[in-house]
SEKOLTOR-492711 format. One record per residue (C-alpha): x negated, y negated, z negated; chain. Coordinates in nm, 4 decimals. Example, Ala and Ser with C-alpha at 12.3 -4.5 7.8 and 13.67 -1.06 7.14 Angstrom:
REM SEKOLTOR-492711
xx/yy/zz/c
-1.2300/0.4500/-0.7800/A
-1.3670/0.1060/-0.7140/A
END
This chain:
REM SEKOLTOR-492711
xx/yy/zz/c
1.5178/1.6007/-0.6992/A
1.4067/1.8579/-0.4761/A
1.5693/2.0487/-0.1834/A
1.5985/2.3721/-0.2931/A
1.6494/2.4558/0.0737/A
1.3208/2.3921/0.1314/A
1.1073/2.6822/0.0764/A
0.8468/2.6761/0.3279/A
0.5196/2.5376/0.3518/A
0.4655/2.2170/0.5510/A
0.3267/2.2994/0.9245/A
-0.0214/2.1822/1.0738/A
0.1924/1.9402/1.2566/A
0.4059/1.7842/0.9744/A
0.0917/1.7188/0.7961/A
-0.0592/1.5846/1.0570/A
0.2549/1.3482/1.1232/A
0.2492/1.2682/0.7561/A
-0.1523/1.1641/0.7331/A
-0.0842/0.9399/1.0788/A
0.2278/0.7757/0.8613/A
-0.1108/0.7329/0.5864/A
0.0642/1.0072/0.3393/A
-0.2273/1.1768/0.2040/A
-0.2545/1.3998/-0.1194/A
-0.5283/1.1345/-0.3129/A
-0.5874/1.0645/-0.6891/A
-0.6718/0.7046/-0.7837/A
-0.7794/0.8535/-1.1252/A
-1.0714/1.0623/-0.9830/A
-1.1681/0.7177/-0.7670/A
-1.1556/0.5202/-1.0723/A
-1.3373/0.8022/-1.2869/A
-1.5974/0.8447/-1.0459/A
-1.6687/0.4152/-1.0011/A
-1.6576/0.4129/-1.3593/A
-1.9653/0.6603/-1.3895/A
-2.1528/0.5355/-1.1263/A
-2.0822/0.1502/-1.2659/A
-2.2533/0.2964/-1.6035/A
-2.5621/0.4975/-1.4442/A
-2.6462/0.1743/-1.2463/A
-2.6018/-0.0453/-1.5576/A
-2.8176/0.1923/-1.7296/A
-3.0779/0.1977/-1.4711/A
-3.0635/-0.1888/-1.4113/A
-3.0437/-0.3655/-1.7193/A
-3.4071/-0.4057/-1.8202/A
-3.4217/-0.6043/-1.4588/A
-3.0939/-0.7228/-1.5012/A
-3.0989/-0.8802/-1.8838/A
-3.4546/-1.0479/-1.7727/A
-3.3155/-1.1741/-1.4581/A
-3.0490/-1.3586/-1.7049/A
-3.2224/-1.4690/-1.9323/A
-3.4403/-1.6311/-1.7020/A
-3.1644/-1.8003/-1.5424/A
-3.0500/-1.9517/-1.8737/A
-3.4025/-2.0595/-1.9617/A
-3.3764/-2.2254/-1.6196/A
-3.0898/-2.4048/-1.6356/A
-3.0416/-2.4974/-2.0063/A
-3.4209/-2.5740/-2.0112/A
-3.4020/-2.8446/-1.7617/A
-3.0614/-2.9298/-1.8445/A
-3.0187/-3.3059/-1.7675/A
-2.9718/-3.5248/-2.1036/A
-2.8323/-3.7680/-1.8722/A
-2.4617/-3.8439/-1.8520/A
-2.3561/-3.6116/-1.5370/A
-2.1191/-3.7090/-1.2564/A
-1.8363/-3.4724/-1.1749/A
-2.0536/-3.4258/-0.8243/A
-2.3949/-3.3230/-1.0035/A
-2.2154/-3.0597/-1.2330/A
-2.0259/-2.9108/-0.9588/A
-2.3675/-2.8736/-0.7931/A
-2.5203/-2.7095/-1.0899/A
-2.2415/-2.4837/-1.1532/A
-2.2431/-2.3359/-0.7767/A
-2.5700/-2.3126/-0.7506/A
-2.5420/-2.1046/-1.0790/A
-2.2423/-1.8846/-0.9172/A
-2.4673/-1.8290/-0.6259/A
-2.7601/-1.6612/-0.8549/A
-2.4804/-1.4436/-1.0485/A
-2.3630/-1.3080/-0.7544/A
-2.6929/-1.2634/-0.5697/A
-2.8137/-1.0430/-0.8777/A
-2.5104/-0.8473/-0.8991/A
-2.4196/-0.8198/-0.5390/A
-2.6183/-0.4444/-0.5032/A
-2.4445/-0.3205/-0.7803/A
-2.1069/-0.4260/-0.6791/A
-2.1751/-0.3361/-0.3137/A
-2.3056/-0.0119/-0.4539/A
-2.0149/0.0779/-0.6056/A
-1.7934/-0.0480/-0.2781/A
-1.9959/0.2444/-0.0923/A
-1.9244/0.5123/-0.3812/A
-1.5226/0.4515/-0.3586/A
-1.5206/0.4727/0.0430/A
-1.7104/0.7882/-0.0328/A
-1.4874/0.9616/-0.2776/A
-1.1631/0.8784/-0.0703/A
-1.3536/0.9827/0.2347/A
-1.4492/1.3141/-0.0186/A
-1.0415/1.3468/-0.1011/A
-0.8899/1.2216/0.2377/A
-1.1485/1.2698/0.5168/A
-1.1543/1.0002/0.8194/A
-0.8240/0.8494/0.8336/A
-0.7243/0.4755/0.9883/A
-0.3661/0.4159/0.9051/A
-0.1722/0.0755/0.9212/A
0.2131/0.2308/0.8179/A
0.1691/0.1732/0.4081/A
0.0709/-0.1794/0.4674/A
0.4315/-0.2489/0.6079/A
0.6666/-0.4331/0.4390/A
0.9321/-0.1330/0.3188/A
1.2680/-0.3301/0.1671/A
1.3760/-0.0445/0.0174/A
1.0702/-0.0791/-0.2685/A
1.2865/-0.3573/-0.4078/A
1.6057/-0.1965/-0.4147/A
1.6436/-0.1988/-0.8517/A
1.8815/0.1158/-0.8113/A
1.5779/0.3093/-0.6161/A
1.2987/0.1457/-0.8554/A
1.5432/0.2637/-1.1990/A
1.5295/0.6486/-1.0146/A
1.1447/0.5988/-0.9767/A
1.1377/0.4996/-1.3333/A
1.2676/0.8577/-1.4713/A
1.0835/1.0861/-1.2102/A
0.8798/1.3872/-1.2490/A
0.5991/1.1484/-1.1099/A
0.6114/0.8529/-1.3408/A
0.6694/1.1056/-1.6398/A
0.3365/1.2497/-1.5362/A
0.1530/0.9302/-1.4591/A
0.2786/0.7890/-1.8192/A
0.1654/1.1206/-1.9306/A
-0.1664/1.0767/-1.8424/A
-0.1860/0.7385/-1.8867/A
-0.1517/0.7899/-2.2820/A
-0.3695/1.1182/-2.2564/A
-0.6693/0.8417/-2.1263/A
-0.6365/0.6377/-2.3953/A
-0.6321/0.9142/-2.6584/A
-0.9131/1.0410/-2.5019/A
-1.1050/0.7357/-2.5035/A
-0.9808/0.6539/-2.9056/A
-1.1289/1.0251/-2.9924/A
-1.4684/0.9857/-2.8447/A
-1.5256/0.6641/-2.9670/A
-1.4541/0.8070/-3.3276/A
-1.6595/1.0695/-3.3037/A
-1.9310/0.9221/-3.2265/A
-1.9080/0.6610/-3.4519/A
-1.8373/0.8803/-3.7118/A
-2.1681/1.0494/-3.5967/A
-2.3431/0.7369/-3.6984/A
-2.2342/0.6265/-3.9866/A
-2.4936/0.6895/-4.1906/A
-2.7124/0.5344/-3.9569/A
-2.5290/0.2479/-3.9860/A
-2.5121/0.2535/-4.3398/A
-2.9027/0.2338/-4.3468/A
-2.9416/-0.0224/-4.1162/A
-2.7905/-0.2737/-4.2979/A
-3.1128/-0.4471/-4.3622/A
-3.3031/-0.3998/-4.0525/A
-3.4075/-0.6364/-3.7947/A
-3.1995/-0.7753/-3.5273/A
-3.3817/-0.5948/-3.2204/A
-3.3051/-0.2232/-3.4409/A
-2.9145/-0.2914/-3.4886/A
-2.9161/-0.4113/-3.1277/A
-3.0702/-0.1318/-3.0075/A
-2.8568/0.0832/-3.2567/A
-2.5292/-0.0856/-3.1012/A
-2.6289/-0.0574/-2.7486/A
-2.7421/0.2974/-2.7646/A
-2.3894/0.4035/-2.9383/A
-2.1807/0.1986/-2.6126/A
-2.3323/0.3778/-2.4343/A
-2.2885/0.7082/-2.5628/A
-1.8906/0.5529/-2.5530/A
-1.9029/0.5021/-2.2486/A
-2.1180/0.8387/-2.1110/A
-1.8710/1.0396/-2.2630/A
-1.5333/0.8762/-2.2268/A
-1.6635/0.8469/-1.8495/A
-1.6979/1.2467/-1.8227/A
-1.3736/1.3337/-2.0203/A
-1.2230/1.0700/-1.7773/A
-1.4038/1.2802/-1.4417/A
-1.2246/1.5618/-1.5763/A
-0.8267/1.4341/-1.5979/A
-0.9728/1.3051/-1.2599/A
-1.0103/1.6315/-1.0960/A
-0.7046/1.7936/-1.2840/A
-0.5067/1.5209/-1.1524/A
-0.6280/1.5679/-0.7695/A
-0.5042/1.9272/-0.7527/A
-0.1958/1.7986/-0.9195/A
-0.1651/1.5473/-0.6531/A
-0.2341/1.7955/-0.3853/A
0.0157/2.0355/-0.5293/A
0.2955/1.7593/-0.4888/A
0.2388/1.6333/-0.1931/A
0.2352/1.9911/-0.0020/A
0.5581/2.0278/-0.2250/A
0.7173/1.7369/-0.0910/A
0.6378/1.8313/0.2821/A
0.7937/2.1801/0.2763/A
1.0577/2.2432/0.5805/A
1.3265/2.4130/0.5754/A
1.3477/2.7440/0.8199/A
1.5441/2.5710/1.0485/A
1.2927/2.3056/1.0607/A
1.0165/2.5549/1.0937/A
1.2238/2.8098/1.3458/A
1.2822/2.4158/1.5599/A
0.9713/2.2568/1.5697/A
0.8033/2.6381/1.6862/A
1.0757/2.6038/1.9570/A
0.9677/2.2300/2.0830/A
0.5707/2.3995/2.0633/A
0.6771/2.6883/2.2760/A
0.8281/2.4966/2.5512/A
0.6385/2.3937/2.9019/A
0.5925/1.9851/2.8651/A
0.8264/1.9604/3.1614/A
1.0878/2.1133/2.9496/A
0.9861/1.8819/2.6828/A
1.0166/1.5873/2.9015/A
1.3465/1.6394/3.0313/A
1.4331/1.7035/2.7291/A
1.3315/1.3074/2.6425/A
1.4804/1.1836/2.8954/A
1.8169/1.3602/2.8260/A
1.7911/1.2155/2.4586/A
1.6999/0.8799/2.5663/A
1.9898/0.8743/2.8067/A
2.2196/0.9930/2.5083/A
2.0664/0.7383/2.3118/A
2.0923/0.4916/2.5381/A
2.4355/0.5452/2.5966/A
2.5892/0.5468/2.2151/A
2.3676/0.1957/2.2300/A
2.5914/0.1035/2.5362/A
2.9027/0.1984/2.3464/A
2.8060/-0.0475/2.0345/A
2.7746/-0.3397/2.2024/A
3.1554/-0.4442/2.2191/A
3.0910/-0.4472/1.8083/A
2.8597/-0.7256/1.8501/A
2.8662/-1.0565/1.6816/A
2.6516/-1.2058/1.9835/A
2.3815/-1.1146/2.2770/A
2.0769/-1.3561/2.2715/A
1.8915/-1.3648/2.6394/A
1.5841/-1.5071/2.7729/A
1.8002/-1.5691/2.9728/A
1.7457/-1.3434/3.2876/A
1.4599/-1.0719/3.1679/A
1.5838/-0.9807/2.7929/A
1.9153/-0.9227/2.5950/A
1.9659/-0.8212/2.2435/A
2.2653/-0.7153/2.1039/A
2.3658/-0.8204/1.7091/A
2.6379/-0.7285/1.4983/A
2.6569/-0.9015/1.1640/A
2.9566/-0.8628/0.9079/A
2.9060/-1.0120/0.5532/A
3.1499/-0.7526/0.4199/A
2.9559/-0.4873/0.5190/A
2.6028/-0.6075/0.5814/A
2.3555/-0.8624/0.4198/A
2.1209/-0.9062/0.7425/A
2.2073/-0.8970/1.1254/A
2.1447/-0.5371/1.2956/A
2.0121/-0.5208/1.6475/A
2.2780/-0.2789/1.7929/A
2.1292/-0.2598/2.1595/A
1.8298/-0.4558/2.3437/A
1.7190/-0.4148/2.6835/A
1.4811/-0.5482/2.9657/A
1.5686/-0.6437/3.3443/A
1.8513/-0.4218/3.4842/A
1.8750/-0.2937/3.1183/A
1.9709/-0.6226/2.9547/A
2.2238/-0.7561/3.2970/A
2.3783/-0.3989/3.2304/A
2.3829/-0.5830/2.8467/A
2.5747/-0.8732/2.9526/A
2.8119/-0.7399/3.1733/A
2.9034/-0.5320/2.8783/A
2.9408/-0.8148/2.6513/A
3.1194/-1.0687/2.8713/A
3.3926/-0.7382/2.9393/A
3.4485/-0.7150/2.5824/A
3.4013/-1.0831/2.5353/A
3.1380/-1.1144/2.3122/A
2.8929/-1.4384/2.3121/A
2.6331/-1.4666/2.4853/A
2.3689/-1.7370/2.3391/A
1.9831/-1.8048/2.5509/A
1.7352/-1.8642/2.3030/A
1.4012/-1.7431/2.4455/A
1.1558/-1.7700/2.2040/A
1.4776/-1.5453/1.9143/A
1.5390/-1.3018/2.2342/A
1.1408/-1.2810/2.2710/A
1.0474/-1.1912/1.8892/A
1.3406/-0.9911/1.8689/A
1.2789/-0.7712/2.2100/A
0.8804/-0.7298/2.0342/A
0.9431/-0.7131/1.6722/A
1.2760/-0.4937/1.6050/A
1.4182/-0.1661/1.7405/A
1.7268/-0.0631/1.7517/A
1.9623/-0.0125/1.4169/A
1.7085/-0.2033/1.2259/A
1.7582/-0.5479/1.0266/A
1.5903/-0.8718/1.1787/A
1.2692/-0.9443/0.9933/A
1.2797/-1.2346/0.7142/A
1.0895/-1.4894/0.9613/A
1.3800/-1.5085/1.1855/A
1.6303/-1.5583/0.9491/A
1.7124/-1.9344/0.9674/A
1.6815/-1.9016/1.3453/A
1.9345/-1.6201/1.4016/A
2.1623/-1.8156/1.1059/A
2.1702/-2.0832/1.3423/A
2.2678/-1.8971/1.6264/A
2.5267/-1.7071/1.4311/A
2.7220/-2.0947/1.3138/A
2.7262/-2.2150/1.6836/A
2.8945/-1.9041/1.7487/A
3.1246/-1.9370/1.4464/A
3.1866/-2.2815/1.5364/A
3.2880/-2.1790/1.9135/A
3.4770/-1.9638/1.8112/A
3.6725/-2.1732/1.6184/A
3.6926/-2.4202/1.8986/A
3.8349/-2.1283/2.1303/A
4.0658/-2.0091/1.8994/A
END
């Protein structure tokens, strides 16, 4: 649902933050419509080569087919060799159409290298986020259009069959080559037109798409009124600024780390911090990490409020690398920070 707080439009700069996170305002119906035409034009264009180049092939291979019983070896032979022709004849129309979909989303999106939507985001599998997905203005309009396509494509395909019919009807008796050419002709009319109609929902759904996403990034005033505040200020403002936050931050992490479960050191260069409670939490949280005089400061902390301390180099390394703090370990570590977390358990136990 949106904020109605938010009423203004979305700064140069949260756009900009947005396209480096790889949100962009794209439609992967225009991309589709526009791959789909150009896959018919070269079809169109090719065929005479491209039925030839076939029918050669089979007149190849089934010509000088071996009568001979075939070993498992020899047909796998034949049968690559066969793949290898396919693909050789249709590699410049599929490479073809590679280079017309890097040019529409370079048309929609301009130059943009982003590696943040290839990240693994847990919260996609939540079911209770994926059921809210499920009844959203944006899956109401994607289902929307979805049956609108096929409609579309049902309609043209009557019409011009229904076009024609009498030629059809006629045709009954002719030769082979005249219905052929009869049949191919009205595919392809199919196919022209439902390809056009398609183009069209295409670019009706790209301004729809931009129209969301510049919906979705509007601010607040208070978010405007701040971030023309942070533009304003001299960058030695801005950096004392950082350092005052990181000090803050740095000492609420300071403050957690008497809630920890256990501190896992390399042993002299690295500490991390992690609280895990099943009542409350289904993976271990890194509640403070630190390097050098950082993670001692760590320790001391932790022995004070007598928390365990565990060296396991090669956990403390992928852990210092791989997770900031407040964040959930990552799946591969798992069954190594289990392990960790039962020796603790057990010496607990042992203590108590």
């Amino acid at each position: 649902m949106k904020d109605p707080s938010k009423t203004e439009k979305p700064t140069a700069k949260k756009v900009a933050d947005a396209r480096k996170k790889g949100s962009v305002a794209k439609s992967q119906d225009a991309t589709m419509a526009v791959i789909l035409l150009a896959a018919f034009l070269l079809l169109r264009n090719q065929w005479p080569d491209l039925a030839e180049g076939l029918m050669s092939l089979m007149r190849e291979y089934l010509g000088n087919f071996p009568t001979s019983d075939l070993s498992v070896m020899d047909f796998s032979t034949l049968l690559l060799r066969l793949i290898v022709k396919l693909v050789s004849m249709l590699a410049p129309i599929m490479l073809t159409l590679l280079l017309v979909g890097i040019l529409i989303n370079f048309v929609q999106i301009g130059r943009l290298w982003s590696w943040e939507g290839l990240k693994p985001d847990l919260n996609k599998l939540n079911p209770i986020t994926g059921f809210k997905r499920f009844f959203s203005l944006r899956q109401t309009v994607e289902t929307f259009k979805g049956i609108l396509k096929i409609s579309v494509i049902i309609l043209v395909t009557f019409q011009v069959i229904s076009d024609r019919f009498p030629l059809f009807a006629t045709a009954i008796g002719a030769d082979q080559a005249k219905l052929g050419f009869m049949f191919a002709e009205t595919a392809w009319t199919i196919a022209w037109r439902s390809a056009w109609v398609l183009m069209l929902i295409g670019a009706f759904d790209y301004f729809y798409q931009r129209y969301e996403y510049f919906e979705n990034l509007k601010m607040t005033k208070h978010e405007v009124e701040d971030e023309a505040k942070q533009q304003e200020l001299p960058s030695e403002v801005k950096g004392k600024m950082r350092e005052a936050q990181a000090m803050l931050a740095r000492r609420r992490m300071m403050q957690e780390i008497p809630k920890a479960s256990v501190v896992i050191t390399n042993p002299t260069h690295l500490a991390i911090a992690l609280r895990y409670d099943k009542k409350d939490e289904e993976v271990p949280i890194v509640l403070a990490k630190g390097a050098d005089r950082l993670a001692e400061r760590i320790k001391e902390i932790a022995r004070e409020a007598k928390v365990p301390l565990v060296e396991n180099k090669p956990v403390a390394q992928a852990l210092f690398k791989q997770v900031e703090i407040g964040e959930e370990i990552p799946k591969d570590l798992y069954t190594a920070v289990a392990e960790i977390l039962v020796l603790v358990t057990r010496l607990n136990k042992r203590h108590a």
